[in-house]
N, C-alpha and C positions, 0 to 999 in steps of 0.2 A: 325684666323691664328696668332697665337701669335710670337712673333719676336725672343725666343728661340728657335720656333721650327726647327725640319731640312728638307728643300725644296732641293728637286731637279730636277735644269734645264736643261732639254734635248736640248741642241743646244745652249750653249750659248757664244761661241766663233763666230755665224752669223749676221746678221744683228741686228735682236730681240734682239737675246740672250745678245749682249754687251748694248744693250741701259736696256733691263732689270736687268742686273745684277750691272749695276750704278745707277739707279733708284732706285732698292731694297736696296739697301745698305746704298742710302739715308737715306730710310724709318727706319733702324737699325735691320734688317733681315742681322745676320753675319752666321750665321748656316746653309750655302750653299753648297751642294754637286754638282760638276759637272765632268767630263769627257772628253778630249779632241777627236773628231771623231780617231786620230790616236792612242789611247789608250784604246777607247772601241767602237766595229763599233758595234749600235742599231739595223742592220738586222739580227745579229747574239743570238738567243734566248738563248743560254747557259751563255753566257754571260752577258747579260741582267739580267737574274735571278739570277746573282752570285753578280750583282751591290746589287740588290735590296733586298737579305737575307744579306747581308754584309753590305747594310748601313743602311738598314730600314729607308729610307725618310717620313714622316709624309705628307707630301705635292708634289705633283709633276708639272708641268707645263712644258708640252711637246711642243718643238718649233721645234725641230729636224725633216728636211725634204728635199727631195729633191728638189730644187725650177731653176727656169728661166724662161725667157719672150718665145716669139714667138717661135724663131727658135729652140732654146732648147726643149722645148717640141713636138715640130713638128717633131726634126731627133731624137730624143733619149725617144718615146713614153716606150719603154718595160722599161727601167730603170727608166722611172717618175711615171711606176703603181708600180713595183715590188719592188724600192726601200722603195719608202711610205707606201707599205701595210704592207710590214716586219716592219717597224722603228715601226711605229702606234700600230699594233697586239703584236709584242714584250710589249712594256712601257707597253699598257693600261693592259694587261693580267698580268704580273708581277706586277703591280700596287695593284691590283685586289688580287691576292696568297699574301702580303704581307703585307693586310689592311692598305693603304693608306689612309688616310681621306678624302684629296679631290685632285682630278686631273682635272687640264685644258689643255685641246687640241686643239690647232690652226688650224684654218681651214683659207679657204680664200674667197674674194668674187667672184675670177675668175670661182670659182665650180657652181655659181648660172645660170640656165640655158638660154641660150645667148641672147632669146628675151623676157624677162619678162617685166611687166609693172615699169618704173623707178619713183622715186625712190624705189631699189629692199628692200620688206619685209621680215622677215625670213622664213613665211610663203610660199616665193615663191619656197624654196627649193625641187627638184624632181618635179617642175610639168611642167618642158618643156624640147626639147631634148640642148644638152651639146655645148661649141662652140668647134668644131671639133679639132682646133689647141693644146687644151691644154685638151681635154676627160678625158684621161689618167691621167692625176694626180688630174683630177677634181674627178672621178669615186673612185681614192684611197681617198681622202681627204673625200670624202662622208660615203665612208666605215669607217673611225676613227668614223667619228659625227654619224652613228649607232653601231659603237661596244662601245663609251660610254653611249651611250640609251641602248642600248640593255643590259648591265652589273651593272647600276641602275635601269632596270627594272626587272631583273633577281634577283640582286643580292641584291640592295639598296645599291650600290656602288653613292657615290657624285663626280660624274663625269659628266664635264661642259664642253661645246664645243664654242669656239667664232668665228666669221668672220671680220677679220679686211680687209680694202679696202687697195688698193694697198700704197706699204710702200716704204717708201725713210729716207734717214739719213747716218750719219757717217759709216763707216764698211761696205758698199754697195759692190756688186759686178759690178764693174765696165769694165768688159770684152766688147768687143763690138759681141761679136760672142753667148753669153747666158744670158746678162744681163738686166734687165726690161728697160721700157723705159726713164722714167728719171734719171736714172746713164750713160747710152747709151749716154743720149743728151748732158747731162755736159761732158762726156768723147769727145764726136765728139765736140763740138763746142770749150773747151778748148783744143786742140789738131791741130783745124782749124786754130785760133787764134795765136799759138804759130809757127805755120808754113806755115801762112800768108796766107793760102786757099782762093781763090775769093769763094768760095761758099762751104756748105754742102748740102749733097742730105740726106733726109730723105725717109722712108718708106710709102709709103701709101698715103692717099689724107690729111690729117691732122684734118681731118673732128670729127673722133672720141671722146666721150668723158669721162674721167676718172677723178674718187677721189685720190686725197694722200692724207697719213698721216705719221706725224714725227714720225719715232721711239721713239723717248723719249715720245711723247704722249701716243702711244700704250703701252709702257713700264706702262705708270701710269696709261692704265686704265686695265691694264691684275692685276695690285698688286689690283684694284681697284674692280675687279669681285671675284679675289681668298678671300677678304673678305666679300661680299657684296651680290652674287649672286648663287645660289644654286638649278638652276630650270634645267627641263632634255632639255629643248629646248634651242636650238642657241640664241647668242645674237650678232648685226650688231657689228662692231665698227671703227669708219669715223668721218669725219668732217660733214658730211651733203650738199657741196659743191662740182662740180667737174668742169673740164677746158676740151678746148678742144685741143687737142696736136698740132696743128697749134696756137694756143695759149698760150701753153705751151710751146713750140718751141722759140717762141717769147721773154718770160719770162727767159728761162735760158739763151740765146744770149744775153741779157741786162744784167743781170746780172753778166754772164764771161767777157766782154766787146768786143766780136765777134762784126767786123764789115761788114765780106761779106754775101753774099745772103743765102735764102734757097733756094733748089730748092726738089720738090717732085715727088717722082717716085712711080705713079698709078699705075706701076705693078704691083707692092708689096703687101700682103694681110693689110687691116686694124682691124681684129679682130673684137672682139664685140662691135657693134655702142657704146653702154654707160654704162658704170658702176658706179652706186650710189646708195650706201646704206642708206636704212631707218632706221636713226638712236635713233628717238622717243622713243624708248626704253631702250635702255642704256642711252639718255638722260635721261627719267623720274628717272632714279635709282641714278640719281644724278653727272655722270660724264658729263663731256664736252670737245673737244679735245680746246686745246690752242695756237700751234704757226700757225700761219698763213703760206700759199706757200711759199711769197719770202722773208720771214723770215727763214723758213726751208731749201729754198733750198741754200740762201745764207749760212748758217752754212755748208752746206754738201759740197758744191764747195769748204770754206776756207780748210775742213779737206782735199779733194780730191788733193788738190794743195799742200796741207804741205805733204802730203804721194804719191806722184807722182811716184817719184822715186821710191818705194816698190811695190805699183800695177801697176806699166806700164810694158808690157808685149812687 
């Protein structure tokens, strides 16, 4: 991927997309096309096709998709399949009519199915049933990572699918009503803090356990696959390490300087016991993720706090 070439990122005004498009730009990749969602909406295939004979991107890197935690996919299952299949079928097919060289598709590792043996392998994908909360966008997400196999096998399209573990960093969506869960926790417990709360109630038993990773890591290893890796199979991408959200809990209330209780509410569903990717493989290829938790999460709280006032709702 040479650095005159021209790439285009789907979704780059979102979480990803801003950590990758500073990232890239690092790298000296100026020859970036993108689209803002209120200027060209990805479910709409006319459109789509009229981006991609209009700019002829060489390179694409789809991030564009509908995303949230629990409750979001829970009440709004029809919009997390229908939106995803459209966004995904649109790119990759347009991609494909307009010989792109190589296209990466974001997948995630919440698609992997809910009781696999941990840490989860690529190999574990499709061989057990789905965790119920979040089917729907796991089923769409699944269907990209075979319409890019299916369109290299068909067609010898070089189209690469990756699973990155659950992500946090600047540009989060910090909603408390569809947002994952540690933007959720920064948001309640600075919020606690500011309005002297004796206690926050969390969801669940706390029991649960999950991988982050920083955006700007992810950013550097998505630049780091579009030159480096070329196979029709999924590749993990994590730190190898994961916490448990009663511990993680723990970790962003030190850090915002929250000093009343938690308390937790067992009604609530806890999702998938654990998710941790086996990372052994994008390891061996030579990358490695680099900021540590509460390195990352303190950066994400400084930005959340400088930009208060613009996403608080």
């Amino acid at each position: 991927m040479k650095q005159k070439a021209k790439i285009y990122i789907a979704g780059h005004s979102g979480l990803v997309g801003t950590a990758l498009c500073a990232e890239i730009r690092s790298q000296g990749y100026e020859n970036l096309v993108f689209k803002h969602y209120t200027e060209l909406d990805l479910r709409e295939q006319s459109a789509v096709n009229e981006l991609f004979q209009t700019e002829k991107p060489e390179y694409v890197i789809l991030l564009a998709a509908k995303v949230g935690g629990i409750l979001a996919n829970d009440t709004y299952s029809a919009e997390f399949i229908y939106d995803n299949l459209m966004i995904e079928s649109n790119v990759i097919n347009a991609a494909h009519n307009t010989g792109v060289k190589k296209l990466l598709f974001m997948g995630s590792s919440c698609i992997y199915p809910k009781l696999v043996p941990q840490p989860m392998k690529e190999e574990y994908l499709l061989t057990g049933p789905l965790e119920p909360t979040n089917d729907a966008y796991a089923v769409a997400k699944i269907a990209g990572i075979k319409l890019c196999q299916a369109y290299r096998k068909q067609y010898g399209d070089n189209f690469i699918a990756v699973m990155p573990t659950n992500l946090y960093g600047p540009h989060d969506n910090f909603d408390l009503e569809n947002s994952h869960v540690l933007p959720a926790l920064i948001r309640k417990f600075h919020e606690a803090k500011i309005n002297n709360q004796e206690n926050v109630t969390l969801w669940g038993t706390g029991s649960p356990k999950r991988e982050f990773l920083y955006t700007e890591d992810l950013a550097d290893a998505l630049i780091f696959l579009m030159q480096n890796y070329d196979d029709a199979e999924i590749v993990n991408i994590g730190v190898g390490q994961d916490i448990s959200i009663k511990e993680l809990a723990g970790l962003i209330k030190e850090i915002t300087g929250y000093e009343g209780t938690i308390e937790w509410d067992t009604s609530k569903p806890d999702g998938t016991p654990r998710k941790l990717l086996d990372v052994s493989k994008i390891n061996s290829l030579g990358w490695k993720a680099k900021t540590s938790l509460k390195q990352g999460i303190t950066e994400t709280y400084q930005w959340f706090v400088s930009n208060y006032d613009v996403i608080r709702k």
